[in-house]
N, C-alpha and C positions, 0 to 999 in steps of 0.2 A: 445899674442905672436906677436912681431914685426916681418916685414917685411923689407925689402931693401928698397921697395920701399913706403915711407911715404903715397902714395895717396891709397891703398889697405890694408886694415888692418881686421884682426880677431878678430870679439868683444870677450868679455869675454865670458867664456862658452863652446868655441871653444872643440867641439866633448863630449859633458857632455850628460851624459842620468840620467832617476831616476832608468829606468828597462833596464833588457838588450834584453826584448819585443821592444822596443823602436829602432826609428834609431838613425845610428849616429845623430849630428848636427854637421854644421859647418858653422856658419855665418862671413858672408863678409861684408864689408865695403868700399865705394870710388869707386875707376875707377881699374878695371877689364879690361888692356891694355898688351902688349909685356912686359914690364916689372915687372907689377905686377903679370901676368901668370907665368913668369920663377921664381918670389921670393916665389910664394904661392902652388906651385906646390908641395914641398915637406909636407904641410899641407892637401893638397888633397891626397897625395900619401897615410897618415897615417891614415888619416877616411877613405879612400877605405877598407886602410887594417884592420882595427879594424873593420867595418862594418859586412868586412865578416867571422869572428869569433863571431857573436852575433844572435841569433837564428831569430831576423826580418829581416837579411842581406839587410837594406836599409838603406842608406844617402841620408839626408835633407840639400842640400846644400841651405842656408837662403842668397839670391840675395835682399831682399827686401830695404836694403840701398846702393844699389852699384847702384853709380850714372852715368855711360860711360861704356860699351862692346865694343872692337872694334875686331877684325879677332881673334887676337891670346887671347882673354880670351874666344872666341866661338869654337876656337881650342881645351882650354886647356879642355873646358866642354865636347864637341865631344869624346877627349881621357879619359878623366875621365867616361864617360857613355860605351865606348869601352869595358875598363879594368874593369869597372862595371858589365858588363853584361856577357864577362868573366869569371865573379868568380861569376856569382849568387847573385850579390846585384844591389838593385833598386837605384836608382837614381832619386831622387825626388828636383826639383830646386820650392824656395818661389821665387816668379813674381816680379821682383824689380816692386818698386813704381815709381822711377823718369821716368818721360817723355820719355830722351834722351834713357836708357837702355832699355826701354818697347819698344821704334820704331826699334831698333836694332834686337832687338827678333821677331816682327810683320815685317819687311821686308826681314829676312832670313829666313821665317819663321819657325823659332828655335820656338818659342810658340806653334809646332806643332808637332816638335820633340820631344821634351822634357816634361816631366810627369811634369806640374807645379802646384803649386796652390799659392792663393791669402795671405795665411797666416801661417805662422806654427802653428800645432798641438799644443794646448796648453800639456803641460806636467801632 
């Protein structure tokens, strides 16, 4: 699914499970900025919502290619785990790999907040 904004994008797969044991998924792509927060936000709004109609009520939001975090994609995360917790589903973020996003996470310390791990659950 494309976004507005070119530098954030949704791999293929975007919210696929095999079982509905399973969480959602929903992997990201790029820079996770003000404008790729307001494009992709209505794709977080819809794995919230499907998450929690599915008897694991957890989303794997997969950060492990998103390369830049800056205030408003650790906003839009803040509000997505808000509305998360909300409605009884977990919210589980994969640990981007690039540098620049991993220091972003280690200096607000959102790596501390947030339920992460290193890799997604194989299926």
């Amino acid at each position: 699914m494309a976004t507005a904004d070119p530098s954030l994008t949704q791999r293929p797969g975007v919210g696929t499970r095999a079982t509905r044991d399973e969480p959602v998924r929903l992997p990201l792509d790029g820079r996770f900025d003000a404008l790729a927060a307001a494009a992709v936000r209505p794709a977080l709004t819809a794995a919230l919502d499907r998450a929690a109609t599915f008897p694991s009520r957890g989303l794997l939001l997969d950060l492990s290619t998103v390369t830049f975090v800056d205030s408003a994609g650790l906003a839009a995360l803040v509000r997505l785990r808000k509305d998360g917790l909300a409605r009884g589903v977990e919210l589980v973020l994969v640990r981007p790999r690039h540098p620049e996003a991993v220091r972003v996470f280690a200096l607000t310390r959102f790596d501390r907040v947030f339920a992460m791990v290193d890799a997604p659950v194989a299926s």
